[in-house]
Each structure stands twice: as C-alpha cells, then as structure tokens.
N, C-alpha and C positions, 0 to 999 in steps of 0.2 A: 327495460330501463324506465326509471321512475320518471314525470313531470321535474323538468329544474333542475335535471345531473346536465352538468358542465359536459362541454363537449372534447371529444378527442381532436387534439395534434393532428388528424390526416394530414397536412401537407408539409410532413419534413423531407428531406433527403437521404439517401445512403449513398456513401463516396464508397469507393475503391475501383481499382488501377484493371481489373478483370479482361478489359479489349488493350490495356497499356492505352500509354502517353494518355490517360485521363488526368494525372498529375503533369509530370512531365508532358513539357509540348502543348499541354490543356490548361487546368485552369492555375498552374504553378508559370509565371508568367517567363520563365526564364527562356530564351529565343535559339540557346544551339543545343543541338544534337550532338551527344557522346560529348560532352564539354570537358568531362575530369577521366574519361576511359574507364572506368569502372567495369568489374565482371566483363572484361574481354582478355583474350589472351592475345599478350604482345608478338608481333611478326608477322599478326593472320591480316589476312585483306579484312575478313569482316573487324578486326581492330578499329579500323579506319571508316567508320561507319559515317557519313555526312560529312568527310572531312575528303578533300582533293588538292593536288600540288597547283602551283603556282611558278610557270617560270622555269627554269634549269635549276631545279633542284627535286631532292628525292625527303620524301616523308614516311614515317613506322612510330608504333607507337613500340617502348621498348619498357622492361622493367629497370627503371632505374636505380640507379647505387646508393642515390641519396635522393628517397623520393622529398615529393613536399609535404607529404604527413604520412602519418602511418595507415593510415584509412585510404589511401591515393598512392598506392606502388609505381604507378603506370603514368609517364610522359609521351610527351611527341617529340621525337626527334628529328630536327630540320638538319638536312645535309645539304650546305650548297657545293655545286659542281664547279671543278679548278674553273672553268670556262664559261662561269655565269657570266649573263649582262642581260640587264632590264630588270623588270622586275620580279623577285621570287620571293616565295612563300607558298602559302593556302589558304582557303576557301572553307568555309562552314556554309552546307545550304541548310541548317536550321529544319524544322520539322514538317519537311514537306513545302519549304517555302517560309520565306519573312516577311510579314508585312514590315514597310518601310510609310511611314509618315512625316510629312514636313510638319505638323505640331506637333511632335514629339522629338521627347530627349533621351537619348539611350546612352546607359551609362555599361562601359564596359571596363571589362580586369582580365588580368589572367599573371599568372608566375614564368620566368622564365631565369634560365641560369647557362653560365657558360661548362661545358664539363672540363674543358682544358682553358686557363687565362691566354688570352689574346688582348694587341694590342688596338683590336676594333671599336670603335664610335662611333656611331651613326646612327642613322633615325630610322625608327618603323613605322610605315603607312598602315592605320586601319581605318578602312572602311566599309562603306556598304553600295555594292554593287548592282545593277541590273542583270538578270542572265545572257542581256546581249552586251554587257559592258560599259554600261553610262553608270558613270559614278553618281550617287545619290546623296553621300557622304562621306567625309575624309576628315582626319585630324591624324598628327605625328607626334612620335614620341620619343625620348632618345635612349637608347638601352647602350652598354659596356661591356666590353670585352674580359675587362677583367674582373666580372660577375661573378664570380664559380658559385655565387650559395643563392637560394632561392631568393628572386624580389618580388615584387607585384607591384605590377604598372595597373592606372587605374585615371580614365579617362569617359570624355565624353564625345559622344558622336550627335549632329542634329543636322536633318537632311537639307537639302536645298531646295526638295521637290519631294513631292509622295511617287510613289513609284505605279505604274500601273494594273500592276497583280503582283503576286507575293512570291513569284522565282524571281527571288534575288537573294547574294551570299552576302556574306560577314566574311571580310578580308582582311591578312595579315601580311605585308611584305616587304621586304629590303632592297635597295639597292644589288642587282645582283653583282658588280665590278669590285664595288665594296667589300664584299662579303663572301666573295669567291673561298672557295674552301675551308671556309668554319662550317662548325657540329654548334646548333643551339638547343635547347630542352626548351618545351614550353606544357604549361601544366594549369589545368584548373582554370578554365576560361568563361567567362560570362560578356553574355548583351541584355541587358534589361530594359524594357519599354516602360513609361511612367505605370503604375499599377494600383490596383483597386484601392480606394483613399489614402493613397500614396506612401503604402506599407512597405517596411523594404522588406527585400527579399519576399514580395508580394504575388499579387494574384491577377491574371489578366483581366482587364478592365471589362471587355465583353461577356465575356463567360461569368466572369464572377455576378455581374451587374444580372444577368439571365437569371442567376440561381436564387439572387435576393429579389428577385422583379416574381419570383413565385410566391412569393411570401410564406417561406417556410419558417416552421416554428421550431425547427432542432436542426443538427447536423449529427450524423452518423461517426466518426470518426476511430482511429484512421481508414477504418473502412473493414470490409468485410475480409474477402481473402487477403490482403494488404497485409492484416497479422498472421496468417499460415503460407506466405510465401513471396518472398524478396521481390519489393516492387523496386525499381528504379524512379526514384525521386530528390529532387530538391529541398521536397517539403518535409518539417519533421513534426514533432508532436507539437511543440509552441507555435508554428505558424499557423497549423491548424487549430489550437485553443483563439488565437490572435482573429483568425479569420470567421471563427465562430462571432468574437468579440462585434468585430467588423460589421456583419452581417446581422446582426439580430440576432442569432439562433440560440438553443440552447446545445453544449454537448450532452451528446452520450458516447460514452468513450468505451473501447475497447480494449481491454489486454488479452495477452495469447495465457492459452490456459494448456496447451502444450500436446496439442491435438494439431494435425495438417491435414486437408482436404485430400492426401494421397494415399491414407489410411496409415498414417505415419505417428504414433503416439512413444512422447517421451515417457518411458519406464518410470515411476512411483518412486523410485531409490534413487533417481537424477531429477527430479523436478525440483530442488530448491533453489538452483540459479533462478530460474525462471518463473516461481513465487516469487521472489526478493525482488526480482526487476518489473514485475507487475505493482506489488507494494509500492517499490520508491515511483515507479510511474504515475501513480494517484498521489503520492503526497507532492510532487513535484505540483500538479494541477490542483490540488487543492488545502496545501498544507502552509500554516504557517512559517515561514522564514525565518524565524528565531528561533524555533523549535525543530525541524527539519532540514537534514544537507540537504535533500533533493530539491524542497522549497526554497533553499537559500538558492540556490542555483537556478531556479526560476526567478529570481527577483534579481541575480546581478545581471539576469538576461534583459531585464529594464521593467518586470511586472510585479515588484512588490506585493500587490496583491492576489491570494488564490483567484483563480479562475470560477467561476459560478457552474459547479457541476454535481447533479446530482442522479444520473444515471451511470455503473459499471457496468459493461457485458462481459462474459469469460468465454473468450474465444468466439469460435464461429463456424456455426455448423458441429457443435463437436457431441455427433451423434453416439456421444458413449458417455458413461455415467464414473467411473473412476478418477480420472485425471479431470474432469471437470470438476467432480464434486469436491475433491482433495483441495483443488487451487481454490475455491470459492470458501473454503473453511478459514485458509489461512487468512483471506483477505476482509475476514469479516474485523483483523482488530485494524482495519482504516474506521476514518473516522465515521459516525454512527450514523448520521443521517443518511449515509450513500446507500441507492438501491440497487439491490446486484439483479442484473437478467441473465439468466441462464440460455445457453444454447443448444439444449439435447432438448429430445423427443416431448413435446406435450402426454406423451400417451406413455413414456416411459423409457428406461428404466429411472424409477425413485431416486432422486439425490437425497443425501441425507447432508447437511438440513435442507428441506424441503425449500428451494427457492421460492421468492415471493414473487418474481417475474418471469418469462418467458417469451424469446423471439422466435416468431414463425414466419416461414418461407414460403412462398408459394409461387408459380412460376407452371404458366397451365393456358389452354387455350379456353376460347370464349364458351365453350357451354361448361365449364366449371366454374366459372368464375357466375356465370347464369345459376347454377346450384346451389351455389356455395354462401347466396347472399343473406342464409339464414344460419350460418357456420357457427355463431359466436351464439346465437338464440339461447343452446340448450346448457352450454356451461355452466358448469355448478357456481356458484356465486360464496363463494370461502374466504377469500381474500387477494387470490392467485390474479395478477394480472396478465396482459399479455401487448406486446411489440408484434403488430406486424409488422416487422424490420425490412421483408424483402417480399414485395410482388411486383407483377407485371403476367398480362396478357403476352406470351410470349409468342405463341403460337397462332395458327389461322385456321380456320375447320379443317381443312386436309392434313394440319400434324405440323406444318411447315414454318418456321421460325419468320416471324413477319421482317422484314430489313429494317422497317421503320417504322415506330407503331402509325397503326391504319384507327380511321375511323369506327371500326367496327371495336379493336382493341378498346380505344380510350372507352368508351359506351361501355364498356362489358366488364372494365375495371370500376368505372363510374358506378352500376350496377354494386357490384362487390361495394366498393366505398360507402352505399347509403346503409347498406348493413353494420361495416366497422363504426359508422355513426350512429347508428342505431343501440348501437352494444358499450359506449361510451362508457359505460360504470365497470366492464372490465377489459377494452383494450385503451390502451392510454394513449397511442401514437401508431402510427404508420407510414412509409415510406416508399412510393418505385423505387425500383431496381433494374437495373444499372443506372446512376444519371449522365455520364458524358462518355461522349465517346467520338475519338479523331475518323473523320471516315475512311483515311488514309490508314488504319492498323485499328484495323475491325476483327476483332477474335469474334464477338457475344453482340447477339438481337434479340429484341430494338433495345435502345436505350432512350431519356427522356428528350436531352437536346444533345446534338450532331454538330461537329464544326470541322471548321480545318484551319491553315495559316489564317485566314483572314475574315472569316465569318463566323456568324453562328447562326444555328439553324433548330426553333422550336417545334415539337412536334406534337400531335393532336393529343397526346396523353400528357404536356408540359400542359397544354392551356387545361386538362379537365383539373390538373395538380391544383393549377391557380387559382382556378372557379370553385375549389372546394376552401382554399386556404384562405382567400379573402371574404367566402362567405358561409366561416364557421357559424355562426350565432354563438350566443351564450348559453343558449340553454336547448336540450331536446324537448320536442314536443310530442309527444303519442299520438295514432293515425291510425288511421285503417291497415292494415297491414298489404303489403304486395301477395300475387299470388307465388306460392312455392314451386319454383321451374317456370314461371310465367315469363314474361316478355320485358314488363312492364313495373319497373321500381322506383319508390321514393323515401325522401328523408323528410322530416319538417323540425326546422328550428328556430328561435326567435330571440332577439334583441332587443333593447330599448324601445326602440321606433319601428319595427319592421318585422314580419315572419318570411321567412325565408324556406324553399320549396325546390328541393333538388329532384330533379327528373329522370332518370333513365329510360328510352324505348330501344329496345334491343330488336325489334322488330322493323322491318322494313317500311311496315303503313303506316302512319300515324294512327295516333290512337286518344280519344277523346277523355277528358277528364272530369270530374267536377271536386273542386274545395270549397269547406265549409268551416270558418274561420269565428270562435267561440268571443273574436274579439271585440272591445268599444273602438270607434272610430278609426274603422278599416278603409284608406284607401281609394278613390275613384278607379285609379289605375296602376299599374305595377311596372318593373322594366322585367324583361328575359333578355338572359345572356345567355347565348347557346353555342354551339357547334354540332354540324351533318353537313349528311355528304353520303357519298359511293361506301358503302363497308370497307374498300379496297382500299378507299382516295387514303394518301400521304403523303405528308410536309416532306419533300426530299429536297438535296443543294441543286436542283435542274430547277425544281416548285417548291422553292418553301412557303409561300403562304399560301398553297391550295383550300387547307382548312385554316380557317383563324375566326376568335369566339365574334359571333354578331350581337346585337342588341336589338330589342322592338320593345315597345309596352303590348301589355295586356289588360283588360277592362279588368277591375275587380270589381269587387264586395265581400260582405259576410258569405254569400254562395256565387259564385263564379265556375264556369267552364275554363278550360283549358284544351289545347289540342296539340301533345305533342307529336312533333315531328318525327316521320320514320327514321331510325337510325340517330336519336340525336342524345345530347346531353345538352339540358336546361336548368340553368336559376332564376326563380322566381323570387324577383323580391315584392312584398305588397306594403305600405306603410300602415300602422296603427299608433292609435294614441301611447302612449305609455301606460305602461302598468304598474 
C-alpha cells in the first residue's frame, strides 16, 4: 500500500440473529416473549412459551377462525372458569426478565375479540409486576362483550418504583366473578420501553447506545444467516435502514441469492420469485418514489427519500457459483452506482461476470490469525476488492471455543487488523462476528458484547473494535514491516495533527520498540490507550470490567522507545505539526 491510500472501515458491524434473540429480546427493543405465537403449533405446551395463567382460568394458544391477519393464524385463548373469583388472566415473563424503570414509559397494545357476543363490560388490569407480587405498575382499560371482531387496545404503563432486578411480568387480568365463564382471544401484544432517539418501533437504548459508542462505520444488514433461514424478529428491512440512519453507519445490505447454509439450493428453473423480491428489495432502499412501487412504499412508510446505500451482498456464504452468479446478473440492471459483493469462494469457482467484490470469512484460533497478518500482502492488485464480512478469534490454543472473547483473542485479532489496514487499497471494510448475544440462549462463541434483561456487558475484543475505529487516521503510513509468524505487529497511520501507532504483542513479555517519525514538530509526548491482562482474563456478567482500555503518555520525539506490554493491544498517539 502506497503513502496517502485512505484507510479501511475496520470497525463496522455484522448483525444476525445466529445465538437468537440478538434481534428479538436484544437490540429490537420490544419486552415480551412469543408476543404474536408465530411458528408454534397451537395446543402444545411449548405454544405457550413466556406466557402463564393467572387466577381460575385456563390458557392455549389455538388457530383461530378469524385470525387478526393473515401473517398471525395463531391467538390465545382465555377461558375463565364457571367458578372464577379474583383475579384472572396471564403473565408475560418477557425475555429472561423485564427491566422495570420508574423513568420510563411503556407503551403497551395488543388485539382482543369476543368469539361468541356477550353481554360483558368490564375493565382489564395491566401491569407490571414483581416476581414476588408488588405491583410496579398498573393502568385499566375497558373491553366489551360484544367485540366479536378484532380491536386494539393501546395504553400506557409508568411505574411507581424501578424494580430491583428484572424477574418481573407484564400482566393482563379481569375480575374473575365478572367474567366467570366467557372464551376471550387475545392476539399480537406489545410493551415497549422509550427507545434509541425515540424511534418507534425502535431499538433498546443500552444495546443500541453500546454499538454506536464503537464507532462503527457501516452496518451489515439484515445480517448473515438471517437471509438463509427464518429468524424470529420484530425488525424488518426499514427499521434496520432507519437504524443505520440513527446510528451513523453506512448500509451494506444483503439479499438471498437462493442458496441456504444447509446445502439447500433453489433450482435455476424456480429462481425468479426470488430475483424479483431481491430487485424490488434495493429499489424499495434506494429507488426513487415516483418512479418505483417498491419506493413508493417506502416513502408512504414516512421516508420519501432513498436510503444512502451503496453496497449489495448476494446471499451468504453461498459457496457455489450458479445460483449466485445467475442472481447477481439479473440485479446488475438496479441502479448503476450499487456495488455488488459476492459470497463464494475467493479461490473459486469463476462467476461470470466476474464480481468486483468479495466477502470473506474467517473464524480461527489465535496462531492463524498470528499467520495470517500478511494474508492480503500478496493479492494481485486488478481491481478486485475485498469485505472481511466475518472474523473473530473464536477459538483458544486447545481448539476450544473461547465463551467470551479473552485477552489473548482480542490481541490476536488486533494482530490480524494491522494487516487489513495495512492492505487498505484492497479490502474496504471489515467486521467481528457475531456482535450480540443474550447469555440466556447462547447457541455461538464469543460474541462482541453480551447482555441480558437488564445489562450489557463489553468485551475485550468490543474495546480493541473501538480503539481501532476511533483511531482510523486518514492516511496509511509505510514502516518497517513485522516479522512473518512473529510475535510482534503494527500499523502506522496519520492525520492532521497526529500519527497514530497500533500495537500488537502476542507475546507474553513485553517487548521494546523504537519509532522513528520523518515528521516537522513531533510532540514532547504522546497518550497510549491499551488493554492486557492474563491471555485467559475475560469481561463476563460475574466481571465485566476485568479488562477495560487504560490510558498513560509516552515520551516522544522524531526517535523514541516504546515498550510494549506483554499480551497487549496499544494506541499510540504522538502529535505533529500539520502537513
């Protein structure tokens, strides 16, 4: 890479759903479990997933006759008992627990219909409970007997008190003397907490805040396996353009190219549903509204204007060369400036036409990721760029999937990263992989940051994310090179007023340095922002700030020492005049 190439995106993101409730339950801020029954079958216990009776009465979720949409088959149905009295209903314990806040306003909905007219009147309690029963919140509402066709009630709850950890339910209930022997339906239920810059149908405030507090330069979306197999979400493609919006980032968006990770490929002779729904997907995000339904319909969504996107990926992971390359033909007549990256093999087989992008995967323990830091060195320089879409140190020397990335991980990816910065003139971006994940429905480790109902928790490879995204520089600088399989890596890049000095020690001793800085008015002294630690040490919910980045100065000058620390990843900043 030449003096003065612009630097890569290192610190974007890649979403998808891969452990679940990354959306759901995560950073889709929506607070109940199994809200609409979706993909359950009615009459089973598991139907009834987060949901429990209340009182003298019985609950099933059942197919209804007259659901409330045709996307939504599936109600709950309340049976109270001839011999109720108190109160009945049910309980939503939401996902793994709710946080409850007394500054906050939770706005709740949900549909409800009588299937036989009665001449019932009364009012329903909801609230928010503690697990040992101290009401947190309450408000009533009055529903009718003679309902038979879907309504939507739609109200506000605000607590009295914050609760003291997050087992507590969302409750629904009636008078049960009242109410003795009616059949209600109730369908499609919501509690939402206020949400990241107060988007509706938004993002929780925590999580989302975490992901923009990295200062990522793109979002992945909708995410990786998320388009080769049915994630359960709230979120659709406009919240996630909306939350790119939110967030700074840029998209790079995904269509399915008709390949699924279970070796499962849609036949050549059936693929044109699904060109056409990839098409109208990009014009929907990028097409003018006068000229386009799928844009019109983005704009009566309330965004008149395209969306700012100019990365497509086709599919993911779709390590075969037909149905990819087919789908990327058709979609070259979107509009012209969009760049397509391909998801098959760097090494092959040929698409024709020869894609001008490519995402790579990687997902490997620490002595590859030690190898590999000169990966991009030898590629032929054509025109061909490259997405590293998906790594992470996954592994530990023994082979064994780290639970949470360790210090040694972050290092060893940091490592790898002075390389993809190094190669800036042909990979354009990169991204960890996975970033969220509920520790309560852990399929996939580690992931970047960890949470649950009521916290979040960053991990030593979210701060090396951060420490590379805020201190991209503008421009690469040339250096000495690291040694190949060595210990000991770096980056150098500069800005305005400052060059900038990433570190890698993969070694456990520290290890002496010396920089030698070509600039006018370098400096007395510098800051270092680092993290180390134990190889092992890791940010978990018992210790999440075991590791967290420190700060010191460093003396400078035109020639300066250095001494990094064993096991560490450091940024050096030094100031200099302008140039």
């Amino acid at each position: 890479m030449e003096l003065g190439e612009k630097l890569i995106d290192v610190g974007g993101q890649m979403y998808e759903d891969i452990s679940q409730h990354s959306g759901d339950g995560g950073l889709y801020a929506e607070l109940l479990q199994n809200r609409a029954f979706q993909l359950v079958e009615p009459g089973t216990e598991d139907s009834l997933l987060a949901w429990d009776t209340i009182g003298s009465a019985n609950i099933s979720v059942v197919a209804d006759d007259v659901p409330v949409s045709s996307a939504l088959p599936n109600s709950m149905e309340l049976v109270v008992l001839n011999d109720a009295f108190g109160a009945v209903g049910f309980a939503n314990e939401g996902y793994w627990g709710i946080k409850v806040d007394e500054a906050a306003t939770y706005n709740v909905s949900f549909y409800y219909r009588f299937p036989e007219a009665s001449d019932f009147g009364g009012d329903v309690k909801i609230g928010l409970q503690s697990s040992s029963g101290d009401l947190l919140a309450s408000t009533t509402v009055e529903i009718s007997g003679a309902q038979t066709e879907w309504a939507q009630i739609t109200t506000e709850l605000t607590p009295s008190a914050s609760a003291s950890d997050v087992n507590n339910l969302f409750t629904v209930t009636l008078d049960g003397a009242a109410a003795a022997g009616l059949t209600i339906h109730f369908a499609m239920f919501s509690l939402f907490p206020p949400t990241f810059k107060e988007r509706a149908n938004g993002m929780r405030i925590d999580i989302a805040q975490a992901l923009v507090d990295m200062g990522p330069a793109f979002f992945r979306l909708p995410g990786g396996n998320n388009l080769v197999s049915f994630c359960l979400t709230g979120l659709g493609l406009y919240e996630y353009l909306l939350w790119c919006e939110d967030g700074g980032m840029e998209p790079i968006m995904g269509v399915f190219a008709g390949y699924a990770l279970q070796q499962e490929t849609v036949a050549e002779d059936d693929l044109e549903p699904y060109i056409q729904e990839a098409i109208d997907q990009i014009h929907f995000a990028v097409s003018d509204a006068d000229t386009s339904d799928a844009a019109a319909l983005r704009a009566s969504l309330g965004h008149p204007e395209p969306f700012a996107i100019r990365y497509i990926e086709i599919g993911n992971e779709d390590w075969i060369s037909d149905v990819a390359s087919e789908t990327r033909q058709r979609l070259l007549i979107t509009p012209d400036e969009t760049v397509f990256i391909a998801t098959s093999d760097v090494s092959g087989p040929v698409l024709d036409p020869i894609p001008t992008s490519y995402d790579v995967h990687d997902y490997q323990d620490p002595a590859w990721f030690q190898e590999q830091v000169f990966y991009y060195d030898d590629f032929e320089r054509n025109g061909t760029t490259y997405f590293e879409g998906e790594y992470s140190c996954k592994y530990d020397r023994a082979g064994e999937s780290w639970l949470y990335p360790s210090v040694l991980s972050a290092v060893a990816e940091a490592a790898f990263m002075t390389g993809l910065e190094r190669n800036s003139d042909i990979v354009f971006a990169a991204a960890y992989a996975p970033v969220l994940n509920h520790v309560n429905a852990t399929d996939w480790t580690p992931n970047l940051i960890a949470f649950d109902a009521g916290n979040v928790y960053l991990s030593t490879s979210y701060y090396v994310q951060q420490l590379f995204a805020f201190n991209s520089g503008d421009e690469y600088l040339p250096s000495t090179l690291p040694t190949f399989n060595g210990t000991l890596f770096w980056s150098v890049a500069r800005n305005d007023s400052a060059v900038i000095i990433k570190v890698a020690n993969m070694d456990a001793e520290d290890a002496n340095m010396t920089f030698e800085l070509p600039f006018n008015g370098v400096a007395e002294s510098g800051t270092v922002t680092y993290i180390t630690g134990n190889e092992a040490d890791m940010n978990t919910p018992e210790n999440p700030d075991l590791i967290t980045p420190q700060t010191t100065t460093v003396q400078s000058s035109s020639s300066f020492g250095y001494t990094a620390l064993g096991m560490s990843f450091a940024v050096l900043v030094v100031g200099i005049d302008s140039q």
